[in-house]
PDB file of N, CA, C and O in Angstrom:
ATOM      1  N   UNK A   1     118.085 115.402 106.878  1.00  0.00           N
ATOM      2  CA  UNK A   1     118.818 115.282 108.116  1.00  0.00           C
ATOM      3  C   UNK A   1     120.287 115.583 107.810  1.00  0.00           C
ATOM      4  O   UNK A   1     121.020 114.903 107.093  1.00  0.00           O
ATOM      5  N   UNK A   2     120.638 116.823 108.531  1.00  0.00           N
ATOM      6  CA  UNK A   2     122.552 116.910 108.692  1.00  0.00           C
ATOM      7  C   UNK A   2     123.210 115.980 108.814  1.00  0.00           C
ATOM      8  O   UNK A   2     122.628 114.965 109.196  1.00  0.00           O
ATOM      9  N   UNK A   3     124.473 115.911 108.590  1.00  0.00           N
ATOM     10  CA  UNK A   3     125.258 115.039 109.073  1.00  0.00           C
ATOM     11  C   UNK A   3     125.422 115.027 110.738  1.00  0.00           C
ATOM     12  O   UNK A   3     125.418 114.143 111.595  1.00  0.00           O
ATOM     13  N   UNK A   4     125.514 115.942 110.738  1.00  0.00           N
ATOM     14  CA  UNK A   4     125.533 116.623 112.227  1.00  0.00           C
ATOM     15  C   UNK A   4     124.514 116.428 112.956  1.00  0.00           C
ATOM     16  O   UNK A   4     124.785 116.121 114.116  1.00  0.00           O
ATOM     17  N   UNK A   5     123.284 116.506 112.655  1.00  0.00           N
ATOM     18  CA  UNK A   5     122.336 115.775 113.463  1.00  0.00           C
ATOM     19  C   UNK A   5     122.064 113.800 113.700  1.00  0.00           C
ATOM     20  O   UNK A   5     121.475 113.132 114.551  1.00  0.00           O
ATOM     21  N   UNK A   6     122.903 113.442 112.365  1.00  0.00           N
ATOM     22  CA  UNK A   6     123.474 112.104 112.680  1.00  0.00           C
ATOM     23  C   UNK A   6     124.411 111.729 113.050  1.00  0.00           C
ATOM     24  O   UNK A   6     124.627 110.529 112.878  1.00  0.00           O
ATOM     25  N   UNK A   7     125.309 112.455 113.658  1.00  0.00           N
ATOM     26  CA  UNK A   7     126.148 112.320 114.391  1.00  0.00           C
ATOM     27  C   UNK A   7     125.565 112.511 115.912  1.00  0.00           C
ATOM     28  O   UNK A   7     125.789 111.506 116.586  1.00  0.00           O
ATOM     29  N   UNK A   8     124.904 113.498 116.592  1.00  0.00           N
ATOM     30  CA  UNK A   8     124.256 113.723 117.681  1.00  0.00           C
ATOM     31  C   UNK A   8     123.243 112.232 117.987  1.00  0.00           C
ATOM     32  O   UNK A   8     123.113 111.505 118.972  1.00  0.00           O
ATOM     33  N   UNK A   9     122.868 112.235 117.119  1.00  0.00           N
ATOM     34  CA  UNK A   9     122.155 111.134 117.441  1.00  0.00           C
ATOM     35  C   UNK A   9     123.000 109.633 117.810  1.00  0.00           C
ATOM     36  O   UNK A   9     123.095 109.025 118.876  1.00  0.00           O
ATOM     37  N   UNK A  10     123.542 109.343 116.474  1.00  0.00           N
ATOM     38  CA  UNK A  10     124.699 107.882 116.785  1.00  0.00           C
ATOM     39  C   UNK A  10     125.759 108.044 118.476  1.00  0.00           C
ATOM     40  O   UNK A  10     126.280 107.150 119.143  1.00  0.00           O
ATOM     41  N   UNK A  11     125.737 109.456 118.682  1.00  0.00           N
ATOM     42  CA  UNK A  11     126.749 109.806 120.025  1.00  0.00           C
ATOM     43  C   UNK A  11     125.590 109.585 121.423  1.00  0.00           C
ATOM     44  O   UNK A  11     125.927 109.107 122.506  1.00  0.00           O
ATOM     45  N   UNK A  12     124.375 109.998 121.119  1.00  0.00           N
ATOM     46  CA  UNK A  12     123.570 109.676 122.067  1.00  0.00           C
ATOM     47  C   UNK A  12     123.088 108.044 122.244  1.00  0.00           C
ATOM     48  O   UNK A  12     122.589 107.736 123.326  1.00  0.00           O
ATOM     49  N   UNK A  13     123.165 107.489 121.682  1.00  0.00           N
ATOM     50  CA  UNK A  13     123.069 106.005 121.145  1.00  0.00           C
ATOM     51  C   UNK A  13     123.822 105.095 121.859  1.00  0.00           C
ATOM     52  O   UNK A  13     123.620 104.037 122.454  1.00  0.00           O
ATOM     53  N   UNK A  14     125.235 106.208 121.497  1.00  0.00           N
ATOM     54  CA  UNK A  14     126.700 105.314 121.727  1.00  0.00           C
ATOM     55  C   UNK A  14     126.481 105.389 123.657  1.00  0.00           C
ATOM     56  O   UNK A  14     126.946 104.550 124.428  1.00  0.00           O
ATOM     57  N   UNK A  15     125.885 106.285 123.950  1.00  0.00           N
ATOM     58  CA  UNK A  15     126.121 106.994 125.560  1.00  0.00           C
ATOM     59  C   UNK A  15     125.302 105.669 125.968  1.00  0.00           C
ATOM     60  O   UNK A  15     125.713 104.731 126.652  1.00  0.00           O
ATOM     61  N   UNK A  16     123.985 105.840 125.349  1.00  0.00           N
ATOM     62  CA  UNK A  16     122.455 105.246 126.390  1.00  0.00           C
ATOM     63  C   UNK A  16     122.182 103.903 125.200  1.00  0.00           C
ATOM     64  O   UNK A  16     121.263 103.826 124.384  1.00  0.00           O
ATOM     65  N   UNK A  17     123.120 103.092 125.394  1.00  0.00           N
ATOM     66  CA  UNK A  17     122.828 101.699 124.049  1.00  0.00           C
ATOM     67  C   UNK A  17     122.303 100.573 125.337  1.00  0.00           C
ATOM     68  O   UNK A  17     121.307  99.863 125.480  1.00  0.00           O
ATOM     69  N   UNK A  18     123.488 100.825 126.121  1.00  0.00           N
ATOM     70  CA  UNK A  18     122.682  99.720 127.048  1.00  0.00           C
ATOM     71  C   UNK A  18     121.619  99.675 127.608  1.00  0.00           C
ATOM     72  O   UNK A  18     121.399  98.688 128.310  1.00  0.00           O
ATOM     73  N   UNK A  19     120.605 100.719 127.491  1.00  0.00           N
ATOM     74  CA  UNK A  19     119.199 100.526 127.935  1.00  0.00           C
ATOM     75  C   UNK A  19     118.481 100.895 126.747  1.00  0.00           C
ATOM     76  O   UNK A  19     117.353 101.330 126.978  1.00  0.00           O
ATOM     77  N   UNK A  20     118.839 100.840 125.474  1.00  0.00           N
ATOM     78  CA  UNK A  20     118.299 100.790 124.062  1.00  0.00           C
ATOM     79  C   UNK A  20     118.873 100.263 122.642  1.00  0.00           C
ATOM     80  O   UNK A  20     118.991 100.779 121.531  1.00  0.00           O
ATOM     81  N   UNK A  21     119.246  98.695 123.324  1.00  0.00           N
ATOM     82  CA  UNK A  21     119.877  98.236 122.349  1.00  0.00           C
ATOM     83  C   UNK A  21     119.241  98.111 120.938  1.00  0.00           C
ATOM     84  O   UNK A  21     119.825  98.488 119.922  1.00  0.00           O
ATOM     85  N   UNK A  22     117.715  97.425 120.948  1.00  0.00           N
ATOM     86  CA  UNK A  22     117.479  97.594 120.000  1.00  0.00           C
ATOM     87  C   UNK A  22     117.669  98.742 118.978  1.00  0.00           C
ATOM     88  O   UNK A  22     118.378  98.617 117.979  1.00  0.00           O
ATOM     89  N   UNK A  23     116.876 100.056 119.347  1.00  0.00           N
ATOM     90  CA  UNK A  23     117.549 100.872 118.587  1.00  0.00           C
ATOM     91  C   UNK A  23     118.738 101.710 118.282  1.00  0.00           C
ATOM     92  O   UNK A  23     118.826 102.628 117.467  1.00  0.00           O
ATOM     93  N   UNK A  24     119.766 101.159 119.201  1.00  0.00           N
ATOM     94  CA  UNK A  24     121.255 101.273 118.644  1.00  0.00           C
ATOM     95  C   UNK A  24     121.351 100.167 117.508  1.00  0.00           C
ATOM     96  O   UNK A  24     122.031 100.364 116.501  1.00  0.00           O
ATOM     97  N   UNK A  25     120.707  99.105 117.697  1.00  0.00           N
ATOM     98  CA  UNK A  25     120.862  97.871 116.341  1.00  0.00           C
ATOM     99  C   UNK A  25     119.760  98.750 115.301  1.00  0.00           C
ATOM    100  O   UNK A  25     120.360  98.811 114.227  1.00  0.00           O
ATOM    101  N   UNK A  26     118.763  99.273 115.188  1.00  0.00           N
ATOM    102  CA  UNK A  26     117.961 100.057 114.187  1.00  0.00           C
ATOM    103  C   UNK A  26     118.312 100.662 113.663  1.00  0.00           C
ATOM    104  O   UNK A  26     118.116 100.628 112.448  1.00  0.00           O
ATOM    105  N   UNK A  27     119.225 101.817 114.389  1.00  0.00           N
ATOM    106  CA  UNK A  27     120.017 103.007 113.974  1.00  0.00           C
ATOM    107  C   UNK A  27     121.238 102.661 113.527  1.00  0.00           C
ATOM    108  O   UNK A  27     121.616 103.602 112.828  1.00  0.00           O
ATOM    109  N   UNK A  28     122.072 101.806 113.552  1.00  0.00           N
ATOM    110  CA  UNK A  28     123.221 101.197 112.609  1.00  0.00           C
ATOM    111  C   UNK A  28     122.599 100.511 111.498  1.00  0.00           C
ATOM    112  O   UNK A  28     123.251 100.590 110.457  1.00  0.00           O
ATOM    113  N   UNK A  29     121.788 100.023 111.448  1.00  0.00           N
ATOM    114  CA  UNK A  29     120.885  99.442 110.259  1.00  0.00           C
ATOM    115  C   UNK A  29     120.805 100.445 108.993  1.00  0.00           C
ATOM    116  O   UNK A  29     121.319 100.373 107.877  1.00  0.00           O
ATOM    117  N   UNK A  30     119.930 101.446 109.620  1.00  0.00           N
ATOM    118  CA  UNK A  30     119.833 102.771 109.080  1.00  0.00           C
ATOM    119  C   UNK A  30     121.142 103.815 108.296  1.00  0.00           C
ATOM    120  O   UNK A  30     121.147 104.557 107.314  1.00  0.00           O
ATOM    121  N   UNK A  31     122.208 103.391 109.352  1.00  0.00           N
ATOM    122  CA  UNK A  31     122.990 104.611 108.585  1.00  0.00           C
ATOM    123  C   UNK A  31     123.756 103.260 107.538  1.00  0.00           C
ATOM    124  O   UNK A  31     124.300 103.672 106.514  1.00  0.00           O
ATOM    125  N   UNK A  32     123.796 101.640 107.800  1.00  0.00           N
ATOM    126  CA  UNK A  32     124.535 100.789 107.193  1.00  0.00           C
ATOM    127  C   UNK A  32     123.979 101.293 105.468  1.00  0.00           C
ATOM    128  O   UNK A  32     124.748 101.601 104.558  1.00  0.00           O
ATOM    129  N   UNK A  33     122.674 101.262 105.398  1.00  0.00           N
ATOM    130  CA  UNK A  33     122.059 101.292 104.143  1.00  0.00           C
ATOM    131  C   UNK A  33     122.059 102.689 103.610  1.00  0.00           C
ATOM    132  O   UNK A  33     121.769 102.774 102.416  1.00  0.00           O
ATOM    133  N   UNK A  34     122.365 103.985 104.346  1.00  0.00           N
ATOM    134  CA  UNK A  34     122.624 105.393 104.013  1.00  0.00           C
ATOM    135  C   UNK A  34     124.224 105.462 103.378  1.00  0.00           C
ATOM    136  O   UNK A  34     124.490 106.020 102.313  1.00  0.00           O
ATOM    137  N   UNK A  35     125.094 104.870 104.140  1.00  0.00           N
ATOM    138  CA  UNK A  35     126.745 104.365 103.443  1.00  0.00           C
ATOM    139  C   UNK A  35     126.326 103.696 102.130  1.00  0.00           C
ATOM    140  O   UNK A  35     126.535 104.364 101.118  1.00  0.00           O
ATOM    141  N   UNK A  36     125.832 102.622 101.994  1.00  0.00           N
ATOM    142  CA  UNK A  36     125.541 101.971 101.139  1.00  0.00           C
ATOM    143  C   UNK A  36     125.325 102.592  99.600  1.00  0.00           C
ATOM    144  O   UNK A  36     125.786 102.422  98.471  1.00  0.00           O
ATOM    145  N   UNK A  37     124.282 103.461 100.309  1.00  0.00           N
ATOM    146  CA  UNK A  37     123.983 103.817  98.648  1.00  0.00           C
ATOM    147  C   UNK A  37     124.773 104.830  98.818  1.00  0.00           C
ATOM    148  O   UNK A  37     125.204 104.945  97.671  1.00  0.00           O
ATOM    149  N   UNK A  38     125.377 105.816  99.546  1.00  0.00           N
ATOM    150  CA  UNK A  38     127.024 106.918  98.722  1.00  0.00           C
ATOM    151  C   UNK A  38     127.477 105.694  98.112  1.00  0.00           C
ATOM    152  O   UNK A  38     127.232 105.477  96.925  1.00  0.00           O
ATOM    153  N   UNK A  39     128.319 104.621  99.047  1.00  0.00           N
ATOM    154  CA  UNK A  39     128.806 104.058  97.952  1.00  0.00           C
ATOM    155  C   UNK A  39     129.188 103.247  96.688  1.00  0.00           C
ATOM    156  O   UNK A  39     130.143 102.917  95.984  1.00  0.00           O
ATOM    157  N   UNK A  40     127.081 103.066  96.930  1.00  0.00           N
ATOM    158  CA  UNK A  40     126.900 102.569  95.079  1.00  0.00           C
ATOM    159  C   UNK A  40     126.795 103.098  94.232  1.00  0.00           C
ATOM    160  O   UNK A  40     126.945 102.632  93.102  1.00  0.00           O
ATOM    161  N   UNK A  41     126.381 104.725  94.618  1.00  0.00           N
ATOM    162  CA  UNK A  41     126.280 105.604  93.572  1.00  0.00           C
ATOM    163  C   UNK A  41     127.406 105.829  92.463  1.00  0.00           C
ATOM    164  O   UNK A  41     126.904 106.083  91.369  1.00  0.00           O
ATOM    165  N   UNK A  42     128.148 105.813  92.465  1.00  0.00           N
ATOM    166  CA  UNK A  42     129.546 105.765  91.256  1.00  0.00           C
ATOM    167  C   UNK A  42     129.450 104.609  90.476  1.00  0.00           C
ATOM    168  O   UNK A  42     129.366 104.697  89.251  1.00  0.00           O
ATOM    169  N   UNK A  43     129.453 103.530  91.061  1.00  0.00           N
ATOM    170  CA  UNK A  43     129.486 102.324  90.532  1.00  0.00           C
ATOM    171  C   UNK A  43     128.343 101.859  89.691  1.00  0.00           C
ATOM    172  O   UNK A  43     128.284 101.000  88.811  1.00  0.00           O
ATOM    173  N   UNK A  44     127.263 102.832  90.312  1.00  0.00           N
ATOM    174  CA  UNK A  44     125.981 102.162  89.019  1.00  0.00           C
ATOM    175  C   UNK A  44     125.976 102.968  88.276  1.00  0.00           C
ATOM    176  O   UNK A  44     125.280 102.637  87.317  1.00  0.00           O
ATOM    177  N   UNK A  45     126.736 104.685  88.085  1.00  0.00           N
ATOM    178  CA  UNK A  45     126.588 105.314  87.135  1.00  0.00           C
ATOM    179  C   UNK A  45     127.554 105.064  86.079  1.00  0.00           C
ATOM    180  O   UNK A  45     127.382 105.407  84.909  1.00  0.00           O
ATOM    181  N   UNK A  46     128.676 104.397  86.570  1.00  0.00           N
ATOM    182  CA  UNK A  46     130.003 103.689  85.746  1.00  0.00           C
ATOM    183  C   UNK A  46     129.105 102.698  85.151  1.00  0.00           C
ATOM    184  O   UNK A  46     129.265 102.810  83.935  1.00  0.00           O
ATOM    185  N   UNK A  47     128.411 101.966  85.344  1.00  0.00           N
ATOM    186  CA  UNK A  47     127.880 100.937  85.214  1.00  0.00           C
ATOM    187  C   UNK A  47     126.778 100.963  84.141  1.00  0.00           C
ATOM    188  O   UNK A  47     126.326  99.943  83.620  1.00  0.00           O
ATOM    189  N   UNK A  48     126.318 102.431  83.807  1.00  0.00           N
ATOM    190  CA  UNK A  48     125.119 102.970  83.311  1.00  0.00           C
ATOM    191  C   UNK A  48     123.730 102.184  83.928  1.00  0.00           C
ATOM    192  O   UNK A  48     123.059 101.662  83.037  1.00  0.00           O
ATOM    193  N   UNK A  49     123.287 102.046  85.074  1.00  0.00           N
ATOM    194  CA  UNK A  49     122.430 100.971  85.447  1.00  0.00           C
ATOM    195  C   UNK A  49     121.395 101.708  86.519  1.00  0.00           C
ATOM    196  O   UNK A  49     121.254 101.497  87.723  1.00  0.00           O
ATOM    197  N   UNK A  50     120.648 102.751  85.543  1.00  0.00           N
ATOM    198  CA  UNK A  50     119.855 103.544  85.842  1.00  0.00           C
ATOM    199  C   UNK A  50     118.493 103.428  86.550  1.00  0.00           C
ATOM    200  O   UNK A  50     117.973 104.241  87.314  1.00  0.00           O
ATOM    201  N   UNK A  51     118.050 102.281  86.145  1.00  0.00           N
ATOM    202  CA  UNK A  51     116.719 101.444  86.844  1.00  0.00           C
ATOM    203  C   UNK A  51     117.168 101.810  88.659  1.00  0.00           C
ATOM    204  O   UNK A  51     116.479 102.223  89.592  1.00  0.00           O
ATOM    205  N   UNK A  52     118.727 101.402  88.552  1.00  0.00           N
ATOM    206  CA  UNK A  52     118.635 101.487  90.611  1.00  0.00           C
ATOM    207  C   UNK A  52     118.738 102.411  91.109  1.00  0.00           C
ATOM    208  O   UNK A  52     118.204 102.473  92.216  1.00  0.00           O
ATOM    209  N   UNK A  53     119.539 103.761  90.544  1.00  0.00           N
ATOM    210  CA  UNK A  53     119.615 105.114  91.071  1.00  0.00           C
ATOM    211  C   UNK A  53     118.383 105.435  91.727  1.00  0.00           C
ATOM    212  O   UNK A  53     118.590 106.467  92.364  1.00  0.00           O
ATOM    213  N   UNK A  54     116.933 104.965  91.915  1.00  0.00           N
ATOM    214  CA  UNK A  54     116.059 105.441  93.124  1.00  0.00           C
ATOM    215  C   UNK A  54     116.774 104.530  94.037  1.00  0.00           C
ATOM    216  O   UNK A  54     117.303 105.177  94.940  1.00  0.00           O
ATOM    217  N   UNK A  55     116.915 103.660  94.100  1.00  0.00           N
ATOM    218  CA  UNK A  55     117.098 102.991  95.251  1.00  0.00           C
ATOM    219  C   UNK A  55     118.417 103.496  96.008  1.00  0.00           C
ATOM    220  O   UNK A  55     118.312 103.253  97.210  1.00  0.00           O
ATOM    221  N   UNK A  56     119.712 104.169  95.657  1.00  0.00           N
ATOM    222  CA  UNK A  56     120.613 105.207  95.871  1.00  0.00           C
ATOM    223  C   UNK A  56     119.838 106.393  96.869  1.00  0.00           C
ATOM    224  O   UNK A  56     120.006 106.667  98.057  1.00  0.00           O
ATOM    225  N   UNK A  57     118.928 106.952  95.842  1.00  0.00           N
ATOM    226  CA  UNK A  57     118.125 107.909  96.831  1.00  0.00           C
ATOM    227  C   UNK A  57     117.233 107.644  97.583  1.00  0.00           C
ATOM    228  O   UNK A  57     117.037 108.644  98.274  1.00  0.00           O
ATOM    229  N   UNK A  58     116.354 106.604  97.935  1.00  0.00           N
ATOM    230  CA  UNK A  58     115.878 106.344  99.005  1.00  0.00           C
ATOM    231  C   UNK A  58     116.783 105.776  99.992  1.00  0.00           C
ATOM    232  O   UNK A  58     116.343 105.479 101.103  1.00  0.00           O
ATOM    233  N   UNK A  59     118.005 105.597  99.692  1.00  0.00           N
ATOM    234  CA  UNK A  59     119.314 105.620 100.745  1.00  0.00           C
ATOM    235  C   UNK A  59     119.644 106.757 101.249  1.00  0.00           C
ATOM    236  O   UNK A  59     119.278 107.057 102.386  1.00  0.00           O
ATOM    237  N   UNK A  60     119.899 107.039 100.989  1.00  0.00           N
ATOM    238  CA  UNK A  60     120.118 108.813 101.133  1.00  0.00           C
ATOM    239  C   UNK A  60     119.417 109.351 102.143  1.00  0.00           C
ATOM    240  O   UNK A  60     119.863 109.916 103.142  1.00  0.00           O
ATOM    241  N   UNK A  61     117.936 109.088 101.744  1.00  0.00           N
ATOM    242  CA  UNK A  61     116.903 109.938 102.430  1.00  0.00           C
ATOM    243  C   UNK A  61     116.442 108.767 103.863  1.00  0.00           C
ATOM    244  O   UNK A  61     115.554 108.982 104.689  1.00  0.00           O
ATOM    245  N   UNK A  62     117.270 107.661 103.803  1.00  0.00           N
ATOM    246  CA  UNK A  62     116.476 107.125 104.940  1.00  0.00           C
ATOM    247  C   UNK A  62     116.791 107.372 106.234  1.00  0.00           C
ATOM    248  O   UNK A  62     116.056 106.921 107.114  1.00  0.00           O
ATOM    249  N   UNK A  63     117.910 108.111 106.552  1.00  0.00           N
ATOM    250  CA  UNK A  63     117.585 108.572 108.215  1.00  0.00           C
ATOM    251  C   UNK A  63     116.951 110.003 108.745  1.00  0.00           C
ATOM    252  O   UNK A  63     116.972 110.558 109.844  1.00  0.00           O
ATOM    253  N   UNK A  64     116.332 110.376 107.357  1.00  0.00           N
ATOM    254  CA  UNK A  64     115.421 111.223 107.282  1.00  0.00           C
ATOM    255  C   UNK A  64     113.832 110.645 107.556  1.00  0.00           C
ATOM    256  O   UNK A  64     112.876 111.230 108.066  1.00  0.00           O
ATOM    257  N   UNK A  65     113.896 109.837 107.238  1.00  0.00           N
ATOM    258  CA  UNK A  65     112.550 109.346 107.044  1.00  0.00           C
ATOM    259  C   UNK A  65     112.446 108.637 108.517  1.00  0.00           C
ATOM    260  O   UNK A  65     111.597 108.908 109.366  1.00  0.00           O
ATOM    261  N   UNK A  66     113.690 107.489 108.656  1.00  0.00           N
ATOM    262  CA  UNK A  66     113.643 107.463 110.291  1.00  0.00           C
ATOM    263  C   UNK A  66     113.051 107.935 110.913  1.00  0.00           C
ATOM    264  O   UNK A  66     112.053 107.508 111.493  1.00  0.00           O
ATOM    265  N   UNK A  67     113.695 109.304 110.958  1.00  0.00           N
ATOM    266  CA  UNK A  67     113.778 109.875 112.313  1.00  0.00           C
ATOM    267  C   UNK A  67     112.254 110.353 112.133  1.00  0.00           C
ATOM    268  O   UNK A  67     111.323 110.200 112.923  1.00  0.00           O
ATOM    269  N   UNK A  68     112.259 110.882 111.060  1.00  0.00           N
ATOM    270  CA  UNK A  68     110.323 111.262 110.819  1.00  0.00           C
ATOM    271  C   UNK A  68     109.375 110.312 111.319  1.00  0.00           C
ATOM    272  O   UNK A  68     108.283 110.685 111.747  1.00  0.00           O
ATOM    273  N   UNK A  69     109.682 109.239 111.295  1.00  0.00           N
ATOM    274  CA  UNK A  69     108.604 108.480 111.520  1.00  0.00           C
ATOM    275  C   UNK A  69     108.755 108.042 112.875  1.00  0.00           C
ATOM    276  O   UNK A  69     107.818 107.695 113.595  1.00  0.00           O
ATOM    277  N   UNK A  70     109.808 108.065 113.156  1.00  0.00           N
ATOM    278  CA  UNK A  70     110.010 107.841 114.934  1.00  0.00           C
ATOM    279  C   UNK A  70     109.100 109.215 115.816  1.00  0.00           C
ATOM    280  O   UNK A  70     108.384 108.922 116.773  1.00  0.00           O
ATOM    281  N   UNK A  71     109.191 110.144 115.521  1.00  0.00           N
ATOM    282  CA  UNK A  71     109.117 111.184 115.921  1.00  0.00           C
ATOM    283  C   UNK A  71     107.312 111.452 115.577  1.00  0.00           C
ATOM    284  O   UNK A  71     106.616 111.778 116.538  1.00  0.00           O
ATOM    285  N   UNK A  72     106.816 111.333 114.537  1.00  0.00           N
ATOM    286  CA  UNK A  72     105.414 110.839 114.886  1.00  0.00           C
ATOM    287  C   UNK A  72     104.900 109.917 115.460  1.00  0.00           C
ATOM    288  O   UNK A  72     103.735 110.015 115.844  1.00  0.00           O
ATOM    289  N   UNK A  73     105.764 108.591 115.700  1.00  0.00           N
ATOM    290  CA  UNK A  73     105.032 107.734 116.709  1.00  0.00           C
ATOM    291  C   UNK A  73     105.185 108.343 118.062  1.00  0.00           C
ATOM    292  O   UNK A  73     104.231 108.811 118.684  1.00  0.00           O
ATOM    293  N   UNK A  74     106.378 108.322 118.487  1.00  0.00           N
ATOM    294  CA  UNK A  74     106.384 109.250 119.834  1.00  0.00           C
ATOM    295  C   UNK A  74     105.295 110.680 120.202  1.00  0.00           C
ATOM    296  O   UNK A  74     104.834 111.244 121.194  1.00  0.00           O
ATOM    297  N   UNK A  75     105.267 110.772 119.102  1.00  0.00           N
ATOM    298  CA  UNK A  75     104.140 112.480 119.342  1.00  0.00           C
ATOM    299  C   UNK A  75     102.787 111.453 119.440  1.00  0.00           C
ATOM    300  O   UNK A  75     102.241 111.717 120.511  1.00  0.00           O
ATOM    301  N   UNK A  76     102.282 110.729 118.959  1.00  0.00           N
ATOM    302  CA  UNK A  76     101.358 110.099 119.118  1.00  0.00           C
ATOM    303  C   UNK A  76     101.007 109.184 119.907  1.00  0.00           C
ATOM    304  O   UNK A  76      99.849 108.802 120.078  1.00  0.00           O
ATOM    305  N   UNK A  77     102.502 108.549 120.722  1.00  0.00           N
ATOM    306  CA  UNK A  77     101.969 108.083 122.392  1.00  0.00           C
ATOM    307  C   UNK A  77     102.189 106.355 121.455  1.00  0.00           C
ATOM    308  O   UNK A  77     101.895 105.313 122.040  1.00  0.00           O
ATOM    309  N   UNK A  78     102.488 106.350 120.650  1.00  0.00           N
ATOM    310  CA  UNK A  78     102.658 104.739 120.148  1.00  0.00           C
ATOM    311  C   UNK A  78     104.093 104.559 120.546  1.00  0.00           C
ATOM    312  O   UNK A  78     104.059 104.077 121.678  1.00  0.00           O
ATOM    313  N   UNK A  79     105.171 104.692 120.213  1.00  0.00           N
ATOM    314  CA  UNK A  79     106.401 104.366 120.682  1.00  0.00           C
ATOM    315  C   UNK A  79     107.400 105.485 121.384  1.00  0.00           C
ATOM    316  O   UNK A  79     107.368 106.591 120.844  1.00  0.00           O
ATOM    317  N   UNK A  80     108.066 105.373 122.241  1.00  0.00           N
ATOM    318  CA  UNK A  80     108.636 105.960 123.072  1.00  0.00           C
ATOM    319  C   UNK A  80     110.059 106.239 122.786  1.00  0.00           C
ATOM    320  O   UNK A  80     110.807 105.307 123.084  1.00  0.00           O
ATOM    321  N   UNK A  81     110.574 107.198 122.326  1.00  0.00           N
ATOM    322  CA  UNK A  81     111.697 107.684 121.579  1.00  0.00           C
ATOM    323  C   UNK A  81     112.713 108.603 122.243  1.00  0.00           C
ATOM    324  O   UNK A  81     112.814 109.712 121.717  1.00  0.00           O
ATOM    325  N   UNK A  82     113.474 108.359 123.281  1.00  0.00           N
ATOM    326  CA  UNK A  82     114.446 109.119 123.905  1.00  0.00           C
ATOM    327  C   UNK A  82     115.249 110.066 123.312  1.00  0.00           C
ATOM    328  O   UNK A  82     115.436 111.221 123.696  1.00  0.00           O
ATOM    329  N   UNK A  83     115.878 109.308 122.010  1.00  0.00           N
ATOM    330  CA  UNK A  83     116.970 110.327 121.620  1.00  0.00           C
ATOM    331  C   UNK A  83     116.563 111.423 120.661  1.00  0.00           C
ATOM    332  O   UNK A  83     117.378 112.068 120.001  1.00  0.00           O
ATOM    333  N   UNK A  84     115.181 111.605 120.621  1.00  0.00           N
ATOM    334  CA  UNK A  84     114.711 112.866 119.932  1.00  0.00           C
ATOM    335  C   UNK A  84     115.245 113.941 120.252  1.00  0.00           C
ATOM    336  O   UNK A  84     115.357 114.873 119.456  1.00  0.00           O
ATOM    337  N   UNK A  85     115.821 113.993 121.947  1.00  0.00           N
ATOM    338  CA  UNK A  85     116.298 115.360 122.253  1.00  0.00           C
ATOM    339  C   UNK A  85     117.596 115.459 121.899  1.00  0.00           C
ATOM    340  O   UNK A  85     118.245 116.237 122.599  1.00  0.00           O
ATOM    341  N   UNK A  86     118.202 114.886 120.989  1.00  0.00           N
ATOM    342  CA  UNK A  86     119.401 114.712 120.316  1.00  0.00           C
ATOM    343  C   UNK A  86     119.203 116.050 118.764  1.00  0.00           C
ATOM    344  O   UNK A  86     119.894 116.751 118.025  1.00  0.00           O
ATOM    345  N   UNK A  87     118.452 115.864 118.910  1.00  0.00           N
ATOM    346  CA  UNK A  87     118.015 116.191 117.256  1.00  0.00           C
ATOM    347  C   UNK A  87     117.919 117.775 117.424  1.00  0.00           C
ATOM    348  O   UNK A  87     117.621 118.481 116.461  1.00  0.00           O
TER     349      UNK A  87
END
């Protein structure tokens, strides 16, 4: 996922939160733990503390995976996902 497509998305969020708060609270969740690991990554390699560097990259990759998995439930009629047309 672009930055740019997480930005489209957090702006569609920001528009339509009051009739989808929860996932305006999901989707800050999401990018809280995507910040997170940019900015543990320095610190555990200063650190030499190699065991966690997956956990860095499954930061990374999680509003990828998000949105993936949002986007098959919606195709599949299980949850109902508005801001796909963001994407």
């Amino acid at each position: 996922m672009t930055l740019k497509q997480v930005t489209r998305v957090r702006r569609w969020l920001v528009l339509h939160g009051r009739r989808h708060p929860v996932e305006v609270q999901a989707w800050d969740l999401v990018l809280i733990c995507w910040v997170m690991g940019w900015a543990a990554l320095p610190s555990l390699l200063l650190m030499e503390l190699w065991p966690l560097l997956p956990l860095c990259l499954l930061a990374f990759l999680l509003p990828s995976f998000y949105a993936r998995a949002r986007t098959r439930l919606h195709r599949a009629g299980r949850l109902r996902c508005d801001w796909l047309t963001a994407l």
